[in-house]
C-alpha positions as CSV (number, residue, x, y, z in Angstrom):
1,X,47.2,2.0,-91.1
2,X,51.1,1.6,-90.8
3,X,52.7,-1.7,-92.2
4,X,55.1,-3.0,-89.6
5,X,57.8,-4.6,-91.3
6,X,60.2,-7.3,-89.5
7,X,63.3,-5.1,-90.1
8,X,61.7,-2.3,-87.9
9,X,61.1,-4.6,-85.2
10,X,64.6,-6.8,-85.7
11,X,67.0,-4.5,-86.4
12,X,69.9,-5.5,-84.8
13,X,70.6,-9.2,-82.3
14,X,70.3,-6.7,-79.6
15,X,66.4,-5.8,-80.2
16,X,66.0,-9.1,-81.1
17,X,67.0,-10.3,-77.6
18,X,64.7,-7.1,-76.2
19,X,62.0,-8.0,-78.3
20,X,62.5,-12.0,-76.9
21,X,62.5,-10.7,-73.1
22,X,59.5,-8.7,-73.3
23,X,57.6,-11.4,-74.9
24,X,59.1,-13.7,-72.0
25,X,57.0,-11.5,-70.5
26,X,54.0,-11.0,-71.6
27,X,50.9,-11.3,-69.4
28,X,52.8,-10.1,-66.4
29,X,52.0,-6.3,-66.9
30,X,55.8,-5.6,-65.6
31,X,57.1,-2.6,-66.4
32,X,60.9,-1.7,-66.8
33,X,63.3,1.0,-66.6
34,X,65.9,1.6,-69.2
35,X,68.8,0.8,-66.5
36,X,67.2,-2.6,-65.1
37,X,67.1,-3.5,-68.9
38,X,70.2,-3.4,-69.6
39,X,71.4,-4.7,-66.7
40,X,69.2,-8.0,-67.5
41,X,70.6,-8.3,-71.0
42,X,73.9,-7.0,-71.0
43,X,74.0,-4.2,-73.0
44,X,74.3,-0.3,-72.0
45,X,71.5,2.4,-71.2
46,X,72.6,4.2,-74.3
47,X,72.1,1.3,-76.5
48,X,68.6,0.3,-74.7
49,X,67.5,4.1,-75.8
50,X,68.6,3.9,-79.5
51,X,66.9,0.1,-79.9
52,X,63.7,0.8,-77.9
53,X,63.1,4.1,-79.8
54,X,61.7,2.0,-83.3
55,X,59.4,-0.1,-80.8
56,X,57.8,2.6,-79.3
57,X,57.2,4.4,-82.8
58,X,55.5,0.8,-83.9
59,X,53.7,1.1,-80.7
60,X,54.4,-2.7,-79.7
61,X,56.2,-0.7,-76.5
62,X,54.9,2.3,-74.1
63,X,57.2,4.7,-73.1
64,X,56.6,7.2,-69.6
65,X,59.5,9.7,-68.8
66,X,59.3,10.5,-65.5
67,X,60.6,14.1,-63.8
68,X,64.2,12.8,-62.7
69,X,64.7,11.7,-66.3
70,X,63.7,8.2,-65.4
71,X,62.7,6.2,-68.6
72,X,59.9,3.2,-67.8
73,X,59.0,1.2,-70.8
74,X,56.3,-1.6,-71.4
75,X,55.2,-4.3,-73.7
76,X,51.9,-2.8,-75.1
77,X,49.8,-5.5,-75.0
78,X,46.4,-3.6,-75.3
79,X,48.0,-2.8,-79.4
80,X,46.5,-5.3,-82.1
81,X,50.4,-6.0,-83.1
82,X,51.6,-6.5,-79.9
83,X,49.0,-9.0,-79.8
84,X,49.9,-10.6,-83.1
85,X,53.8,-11.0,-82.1
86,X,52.9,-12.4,-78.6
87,X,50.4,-15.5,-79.8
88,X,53.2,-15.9,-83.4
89,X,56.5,-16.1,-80.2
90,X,54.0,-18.2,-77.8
91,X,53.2,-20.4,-81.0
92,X,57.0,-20.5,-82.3
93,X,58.1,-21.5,-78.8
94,X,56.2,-25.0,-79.1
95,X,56.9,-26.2,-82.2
């Protein structure tokens, strides 16, 4: 079992507001692609590829590369630690 520490999830203010979208949307099944990401938060498809890459080794996001080099990315809400981060943002988020 790997031990997900905060600093692999938070590395930088721009995961962190990745992290906060996706959890935004959680429940919705929705499924991005690394251009429409970085569109929606500002930043740039290279930096979308070098902050997603820790997420999808902690497996809190799924990853498809499609034949045109297309790169589709979701929240993995079937993983136990997805699940965790979802109900701990949901329950952060009331207080």
């Amino acid at each position: 079992m790997t031990i997900t520490r905060l600093t692999d999830l938070f590395q930088s203010k721009a995961q962190v507001r990745l992290v906060e979208y996706l959890l935004d949307n959680a429940g919705s099944q929705r499924v991005f692609n690394q251009a429409t990401l970085a569109n929606f938060l500002g930043l740039s498809p290279s930096t979308i590829a070098r902050i997603v890459e820790p997420l999808v080794k902690e497996k809190i996001l799924l990853y498809e590369r499609f034949e045109q080099g297309m790169k589709i990315f979701a929240l993995n809400e079937g993983e136990e630690r997805t699940k965790v981060l979802v109900d701990f943002y949901r329950r952060l988020k009331e207080l």
